[in-house]
N, C-alpha and C positions, 0 to 999 in steps of 0.2 A: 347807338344808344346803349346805356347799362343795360344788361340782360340780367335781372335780379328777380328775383319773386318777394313781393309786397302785397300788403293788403288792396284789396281792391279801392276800398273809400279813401286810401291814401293815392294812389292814381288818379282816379274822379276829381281830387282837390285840388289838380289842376291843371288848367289848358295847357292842352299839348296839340301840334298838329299833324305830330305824327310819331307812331310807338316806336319808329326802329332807326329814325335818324335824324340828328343836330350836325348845328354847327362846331365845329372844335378849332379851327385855326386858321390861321393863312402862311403862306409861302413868299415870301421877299427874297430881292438881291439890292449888294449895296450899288449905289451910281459908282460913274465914274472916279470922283472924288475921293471919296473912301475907298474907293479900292485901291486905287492909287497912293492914298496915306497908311494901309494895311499891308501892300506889295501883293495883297491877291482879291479875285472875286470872290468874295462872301456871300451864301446862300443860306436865309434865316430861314427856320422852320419855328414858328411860335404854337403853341397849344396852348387853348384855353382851360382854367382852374374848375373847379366844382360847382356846377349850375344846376343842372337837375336834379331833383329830389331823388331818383334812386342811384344817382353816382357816390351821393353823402351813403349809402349802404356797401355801394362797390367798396369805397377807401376804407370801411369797419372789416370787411369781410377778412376771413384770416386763412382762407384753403391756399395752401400752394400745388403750381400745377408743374408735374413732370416738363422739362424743355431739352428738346435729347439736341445735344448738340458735341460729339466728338466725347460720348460718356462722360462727361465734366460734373453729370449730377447737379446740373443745374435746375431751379424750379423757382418759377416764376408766377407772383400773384393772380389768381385764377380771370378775376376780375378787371383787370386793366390789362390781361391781354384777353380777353373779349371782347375789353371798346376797342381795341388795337384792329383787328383781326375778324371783326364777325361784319359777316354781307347778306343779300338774298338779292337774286335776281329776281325776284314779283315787286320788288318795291321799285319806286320813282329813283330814290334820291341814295340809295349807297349800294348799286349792284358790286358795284370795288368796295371792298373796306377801308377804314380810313388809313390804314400802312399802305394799302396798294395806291389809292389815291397820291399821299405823299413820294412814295417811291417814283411813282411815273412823273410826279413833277420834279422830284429832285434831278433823275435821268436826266429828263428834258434839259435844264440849264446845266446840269453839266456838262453834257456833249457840246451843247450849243456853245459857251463858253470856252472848251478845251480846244474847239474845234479850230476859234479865233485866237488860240496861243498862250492863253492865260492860266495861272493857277486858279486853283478853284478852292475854296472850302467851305465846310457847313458849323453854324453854329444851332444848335437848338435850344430854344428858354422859354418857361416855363414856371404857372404860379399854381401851388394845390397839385388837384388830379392829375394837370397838364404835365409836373415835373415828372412823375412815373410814366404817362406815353414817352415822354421824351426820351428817357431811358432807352427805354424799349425800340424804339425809331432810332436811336443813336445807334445800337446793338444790329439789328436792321440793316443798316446802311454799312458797319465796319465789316458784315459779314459781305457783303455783295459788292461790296469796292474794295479792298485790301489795303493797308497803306495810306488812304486817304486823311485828310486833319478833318478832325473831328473834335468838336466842346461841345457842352451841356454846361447851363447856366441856371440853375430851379430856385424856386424861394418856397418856404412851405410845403415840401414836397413827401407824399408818403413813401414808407419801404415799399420797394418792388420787388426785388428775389434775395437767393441765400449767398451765404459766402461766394460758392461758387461762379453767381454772376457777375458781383463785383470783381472776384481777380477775371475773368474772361474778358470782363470791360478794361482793367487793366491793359491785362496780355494785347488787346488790339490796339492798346493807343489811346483810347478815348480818353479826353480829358473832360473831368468832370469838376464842378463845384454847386455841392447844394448847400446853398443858406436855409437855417433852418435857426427859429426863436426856439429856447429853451421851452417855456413858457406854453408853444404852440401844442396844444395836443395833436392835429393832425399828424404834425411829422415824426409823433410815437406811433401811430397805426400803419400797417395793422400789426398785431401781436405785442400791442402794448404792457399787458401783463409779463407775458412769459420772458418777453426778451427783458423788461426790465431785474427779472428774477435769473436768467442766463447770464446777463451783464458782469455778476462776482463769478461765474465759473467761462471765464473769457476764452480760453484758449481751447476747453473741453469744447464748448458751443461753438468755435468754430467750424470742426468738424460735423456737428450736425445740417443735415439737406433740409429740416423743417424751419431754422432760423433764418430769421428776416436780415437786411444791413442794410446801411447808408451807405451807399457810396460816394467820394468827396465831400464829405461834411465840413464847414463853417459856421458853427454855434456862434449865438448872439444870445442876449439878454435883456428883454423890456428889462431890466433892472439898472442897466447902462446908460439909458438916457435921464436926464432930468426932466425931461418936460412929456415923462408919459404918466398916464393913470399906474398905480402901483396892482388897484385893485383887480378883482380876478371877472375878466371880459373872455371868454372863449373866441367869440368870434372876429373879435377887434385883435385879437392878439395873432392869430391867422393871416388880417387884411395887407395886401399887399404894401399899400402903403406905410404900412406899421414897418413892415420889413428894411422898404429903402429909406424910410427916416433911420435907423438902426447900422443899417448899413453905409450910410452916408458918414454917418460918425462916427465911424468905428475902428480903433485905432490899433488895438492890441486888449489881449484879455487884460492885461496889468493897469490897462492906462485910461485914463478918465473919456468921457465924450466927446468927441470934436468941437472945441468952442466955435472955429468958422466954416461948418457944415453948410453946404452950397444951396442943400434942398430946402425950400419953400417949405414953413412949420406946419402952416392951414393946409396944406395936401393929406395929412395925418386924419384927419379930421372929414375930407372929403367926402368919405362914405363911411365913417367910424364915431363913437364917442371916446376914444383914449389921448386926448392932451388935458392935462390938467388944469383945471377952472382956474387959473391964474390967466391965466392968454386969453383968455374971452374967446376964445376961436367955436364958435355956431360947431354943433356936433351936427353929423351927416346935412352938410350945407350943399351939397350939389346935386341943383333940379336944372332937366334940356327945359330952354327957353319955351313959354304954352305948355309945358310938358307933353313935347316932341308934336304938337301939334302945330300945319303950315297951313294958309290961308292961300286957294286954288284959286284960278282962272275964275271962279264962277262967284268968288267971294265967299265960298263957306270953309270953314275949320278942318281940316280931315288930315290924318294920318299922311308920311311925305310920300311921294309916289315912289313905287318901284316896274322898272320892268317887269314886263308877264312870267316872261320864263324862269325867273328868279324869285316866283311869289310861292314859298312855298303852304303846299298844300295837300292834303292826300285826297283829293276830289278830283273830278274829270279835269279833262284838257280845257276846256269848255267854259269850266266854271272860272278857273285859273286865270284863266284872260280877261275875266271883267277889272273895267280899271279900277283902284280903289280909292281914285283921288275925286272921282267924280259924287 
């Protein structure tokens, strides 16, 4: 979890079931298939975007933190390398931190994979918060494998470190592309004043270790499509789906919106209010069937079962095992 300091009555306001650890992603490989249409094994590392209420203060935060790697002067966002990075062994659920976590699964399938002859590679993608871990995970992995292919794919993703990370990322290989809406304020944070105001002295601010970058930037414009709201939505203008309607049509800065864009228009709208009341398309129209409620053995409504040892909880062993479908 973000390790932030907040008000307390902003904590209270809401259920959590445990201060120091969430879910953040999962770990795929492609089938057969695909690998076979790619010419290698692809191993995905997906991170999830901004969920909890103190990650929305991690992505504000603006301290950069020294990252001594070969005096490069590199320094990286204080706060997303402490979701990265921070453990305790008293807890249940993250005596590894979430890098160690993914490192030992990455490991894992790549030996096993190597080991049956095959190339290997990793792609990591990423929406919001998730695109800065992923950085950071990508950076990670190029240092502890050398040579290996490596992509980063992010949408709405905030600055992670300064010049210096970006050519390091470089220099290893990494390839990157972050989609980023003009529009989106997240992916002006953090240091959205200063660097806005460094931006005419470009080449002087380079050289500074306290300025933020993008690395592999791909701007877009809610202004490119025809069929969004023009008006000013913060959080719509953020939502993933905003992104891949955007990027689905998107042709060249010079050139109009993809008349035959493949993606579904009502996805825009899924969890959003931004397509314009001409489409009729129902604003935030997607509810789970009962709202996620399944009808048990016993005939009563309750919440869908999950295994014990996957219920998470910060309460005894004990309690943990009662079923909850009963």
């Amino acid at each position: 979890m973000s390790h932030v300091d907040v008000p307390e009555w902003f904590v209270r306001s809401h259920s959590i079931w445990s201060k120091d650890s969430n879910w953040m992603g999962y770990v795929e490989v492609s089938n057969d298939e695909e690998s076979h249409r790619i010419g290698r094994r692809d191993i995905v590392v997906a991170w999830r975007g901004t969920v909890a209420p103190t990650e929305w203060f991690t992505d504000l935060k603006t301290k950069l933190e020294q990252f001594d790697d070969d005096k490069k002067n590199i320094t990286l966002q204080c706060g997303f390398l402490g979701i990265c990075k921070s453990k305790d062994e008293f807890t249940r659920y993250n005596k590894l931190s979430a890098s160690e976590q993914v490192m030992e699964e990455f490991k894992k399938h790549v030996s096993f994979y190597r080991e049956n002859g095959e190339r290997v590679s990793l792609t990591l993608t990423a929406h919001s918060l998730g695109g800065a871990l992923a950085l950071l995970n990508a950076y990670e992995v190029a240092i502890s494998i050398p040579h290996f292919f490596i992509s980063v794919v992010s949408f709405g993703a905030p600055r992670v470190g300064n010049m210096a990370f970006k050519e390091k990322l470089n220099e290893l290989g990494v390839k990157t592309l972050g989609v980023v809406v003009k529009q989106d304020i997240v992916s002006k944070v953090p240091g959205i004043i200063v660097n806005k105001i460094l931006k005419k002295l470009d080449k002087m601010a380079q050289k500074l270790t306290w300025v933020y970058r993008h690395v592999g930037q791909l701007k877009l414009d809610v202004f490119m499509s025809p069929y969004l709201k023009h008006e000013s939505d913060l959080s719509g203008r953020h939502n993933l789906e905003v992104y891949l309607h955007l990027l689905d049509g998107f042709l060249g800065k010079k050139l109009k919106f993809r008349w035959n864009a493949r993606r579904d228009l009502a996805l825009v709208n899924k969890s959003s209010d931004m397509l314009i009341e001409e489409l009729k398309i129902r604003e935030f129209w997607f509810r789970l069937p009962h709202k996620g409620l399944v009808l048990n053995k016993h005939g009563r409504w309750v919440k869908p079962g999950t295994e014990p040892e996957d219920i998470p909880s910060p309460f005894s062993t004990e309690i943990s095992n009662h079923d909850p479908t009963y």
